[in-house]
C-alpha positions in Angstrom: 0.0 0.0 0.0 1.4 3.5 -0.9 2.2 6.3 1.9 -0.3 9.5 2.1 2.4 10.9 3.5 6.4 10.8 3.5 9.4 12.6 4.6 13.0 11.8 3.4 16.0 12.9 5.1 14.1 16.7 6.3 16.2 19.1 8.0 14.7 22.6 9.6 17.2 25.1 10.8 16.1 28.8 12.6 19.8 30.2 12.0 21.9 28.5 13.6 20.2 26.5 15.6 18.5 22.8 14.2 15.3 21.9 15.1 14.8 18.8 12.6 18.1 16.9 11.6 17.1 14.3 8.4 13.6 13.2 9.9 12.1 10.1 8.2 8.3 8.9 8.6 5.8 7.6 6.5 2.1 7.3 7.2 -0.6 5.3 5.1 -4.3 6.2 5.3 -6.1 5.3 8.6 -2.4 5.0 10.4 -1.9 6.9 13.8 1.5 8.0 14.4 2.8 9.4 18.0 6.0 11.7 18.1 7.3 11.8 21.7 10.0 13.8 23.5 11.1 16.4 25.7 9.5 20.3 24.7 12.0 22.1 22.8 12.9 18.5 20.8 12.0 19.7 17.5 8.1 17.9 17.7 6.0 21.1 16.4 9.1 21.8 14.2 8.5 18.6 12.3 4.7 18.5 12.4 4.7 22.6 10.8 6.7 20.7 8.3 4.8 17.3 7.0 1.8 20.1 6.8 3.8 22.3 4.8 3.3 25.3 7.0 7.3 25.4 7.3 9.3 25.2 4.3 12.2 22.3 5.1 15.7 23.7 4.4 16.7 20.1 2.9 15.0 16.6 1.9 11.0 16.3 0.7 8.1 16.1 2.5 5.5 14.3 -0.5 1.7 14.1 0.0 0.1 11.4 -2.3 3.2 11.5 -4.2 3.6 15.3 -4.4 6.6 16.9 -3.5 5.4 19.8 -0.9 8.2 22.0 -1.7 7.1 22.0 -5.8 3.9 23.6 -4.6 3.0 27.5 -5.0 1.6 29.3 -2.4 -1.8 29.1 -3.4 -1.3 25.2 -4.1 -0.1 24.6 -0.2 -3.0 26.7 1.1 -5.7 24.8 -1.1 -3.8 21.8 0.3 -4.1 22.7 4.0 -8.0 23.5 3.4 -9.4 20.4 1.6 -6.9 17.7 2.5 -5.8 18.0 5.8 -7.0 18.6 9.0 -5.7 20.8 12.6 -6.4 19.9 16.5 -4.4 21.9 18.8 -3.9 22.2 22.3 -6.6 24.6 23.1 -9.3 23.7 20.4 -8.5 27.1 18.9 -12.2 27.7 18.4 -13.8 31.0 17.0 -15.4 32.6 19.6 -17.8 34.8 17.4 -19.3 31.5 16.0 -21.4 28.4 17.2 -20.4 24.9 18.0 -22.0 24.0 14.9 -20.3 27.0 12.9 -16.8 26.3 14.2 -17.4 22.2 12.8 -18.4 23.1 9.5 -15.8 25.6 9.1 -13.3 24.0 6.8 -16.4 22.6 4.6 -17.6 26.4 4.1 -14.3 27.8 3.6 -14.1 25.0 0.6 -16.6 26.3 -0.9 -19.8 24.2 -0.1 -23.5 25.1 0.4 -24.3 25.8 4.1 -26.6 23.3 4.2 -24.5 20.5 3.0 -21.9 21.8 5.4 -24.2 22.1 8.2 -26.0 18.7 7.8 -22.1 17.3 7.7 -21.2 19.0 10.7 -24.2 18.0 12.9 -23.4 14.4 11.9 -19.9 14.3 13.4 -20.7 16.2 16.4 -23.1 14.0 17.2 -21.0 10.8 16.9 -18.8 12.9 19.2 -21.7 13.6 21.7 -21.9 17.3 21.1 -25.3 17.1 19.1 -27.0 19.1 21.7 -24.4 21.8 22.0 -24.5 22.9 18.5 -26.2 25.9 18.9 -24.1 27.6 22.0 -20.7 29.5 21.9 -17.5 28.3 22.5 -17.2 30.3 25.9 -20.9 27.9 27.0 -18.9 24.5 26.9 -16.6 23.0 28.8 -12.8 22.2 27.7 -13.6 18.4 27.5 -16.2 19.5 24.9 -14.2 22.2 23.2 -11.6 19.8 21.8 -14.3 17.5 20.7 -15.6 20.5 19.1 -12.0 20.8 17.7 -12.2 17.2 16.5 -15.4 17.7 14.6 -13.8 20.8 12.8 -10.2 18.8 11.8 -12.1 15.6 10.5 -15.6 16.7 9.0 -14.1 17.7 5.8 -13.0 13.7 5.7 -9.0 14.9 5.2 -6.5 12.7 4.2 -4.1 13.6 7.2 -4.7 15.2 10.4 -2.0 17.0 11.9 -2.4 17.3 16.3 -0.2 19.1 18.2 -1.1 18.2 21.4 -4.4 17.9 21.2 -5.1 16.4 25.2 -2.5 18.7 26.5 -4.5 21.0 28.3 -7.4 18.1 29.8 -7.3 16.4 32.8 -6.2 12.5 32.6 -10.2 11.3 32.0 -11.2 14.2 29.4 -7.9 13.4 27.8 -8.7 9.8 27.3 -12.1 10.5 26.6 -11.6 12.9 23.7 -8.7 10.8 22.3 -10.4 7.3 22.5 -13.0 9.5 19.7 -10.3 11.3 17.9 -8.7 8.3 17.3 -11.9 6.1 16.3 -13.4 8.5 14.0 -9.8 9.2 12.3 -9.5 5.4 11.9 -13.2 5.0 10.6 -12.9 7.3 8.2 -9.2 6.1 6.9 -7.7 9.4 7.6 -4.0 9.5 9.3 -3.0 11.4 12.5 0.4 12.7 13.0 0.1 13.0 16.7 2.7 15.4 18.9 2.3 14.3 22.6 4.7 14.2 25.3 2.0 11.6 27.2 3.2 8.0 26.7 -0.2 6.8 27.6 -1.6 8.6 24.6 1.6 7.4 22.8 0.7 4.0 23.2 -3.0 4.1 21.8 -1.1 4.6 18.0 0.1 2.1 15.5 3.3 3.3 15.2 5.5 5.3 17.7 8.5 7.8 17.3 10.4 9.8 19.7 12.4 13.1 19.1 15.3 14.4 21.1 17.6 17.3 19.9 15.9 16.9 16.7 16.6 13.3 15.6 13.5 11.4 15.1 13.9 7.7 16.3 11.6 4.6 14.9 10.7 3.1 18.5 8.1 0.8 17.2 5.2 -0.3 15.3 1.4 -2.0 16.3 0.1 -4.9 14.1 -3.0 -3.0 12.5 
């Protein structure tokens, strides 16, 4: 089976200092990856990278066979949109819109009709739980349900790749598990792959394949059977 996604070799310096030294990983579709390690190891470095929101200084980063780095500006940004999907640490969530707003974000922002967008939304927040929220603010819910909200937003557009930086960092050990356990069913259900940065090893172990990062080098530390 072919990679969605692929780095060879990727380095990342800001001036003199490296913060990825030739990174390799490869993801297919539905394939959870964890990157471990101390903060300050590189771990957002390399994750701005694979989603080609950092340019690398050398090696490829290639998305179903395309070479980020050939890409224009407005080629990366359709990319980001309609192909791949964000969770960060604090949900990130506009405060000016609803729950159910926020979810179908990256649908309207693609272009679709806002009731195809809307009807596509309610149905992932509700196998997330959150059917009952969508009509309330950000600043009504709790944290739990805001990155479950985030969730909703980084997979309802069915991307290829999700990129999380995080994404449990900022829950207690129950919400934590709670909104991963989802996160990584519906990624899984819908054959999209998760590039996950965590510096939880619980949370490591729930993925299929595991990598840690220290001063930059990324290091293969093992792989489930899927």
């Amino acid at each position: 089976m072919s990679d969605v996604l692929a780095a060879q070799g990727i380095h990342l310096s800001y001036g003199s200092s490296q913060a990825v030294k030739g990174a390799n990983i490869a993801l297919q579709r539905g394939e959870i990856a964890a990157v471990t390690g101390p903060s300050g190891s590189g771990k957002s470095s390399l994750l701005y990278c694979l989603a080609g929101v950092l340019p690398v200084g050398r090696g490829e980063v290639r998305f179903d066979g395309r070479v980020l780095g050939d890409l224009d500006d407005e080629e990366l940004s359709s990319l980001r949109r309609d192909r791949f999907g964000f969770v960060f640490q604090y949900g990130e969530l506009l405060p000016e819109l609803t729950v159910e707003e926020n979810a179908a974000l990256p649908l309207r922002l693609a272009g679709k009709r806002k009731a195809q967008a809307f009807a596509a939304a309610r149905e992932v927040l509700g196998r997330l739980g959150l059917a009952d929220l969508r009509d309330r603010r950000p600043s009504q819910v709790s944290g739990g349900q805001s990155q479950r909200i985030a969730v909703a937003r980084a997979l309802v557009h069915q991307p290829a790749v999700v990129f999380a930086d995080e994404p449990t960092g900022s829950l207690d050990r129950a919400n934590a598990q709670a909104v991963l356990q989802e996160f990584l069913s519906l990624a899984r259900s819908q054959r999209t792959a998760v590039v996950l940065v965590t510096h939880d090893a619980d949370v490591a172990a729930q993925a299929d394949t595991r990598y840690t990062m220290v001063d930059g080098v990324l290091t293969l530390e093992g792989r489930s059977a899927r």
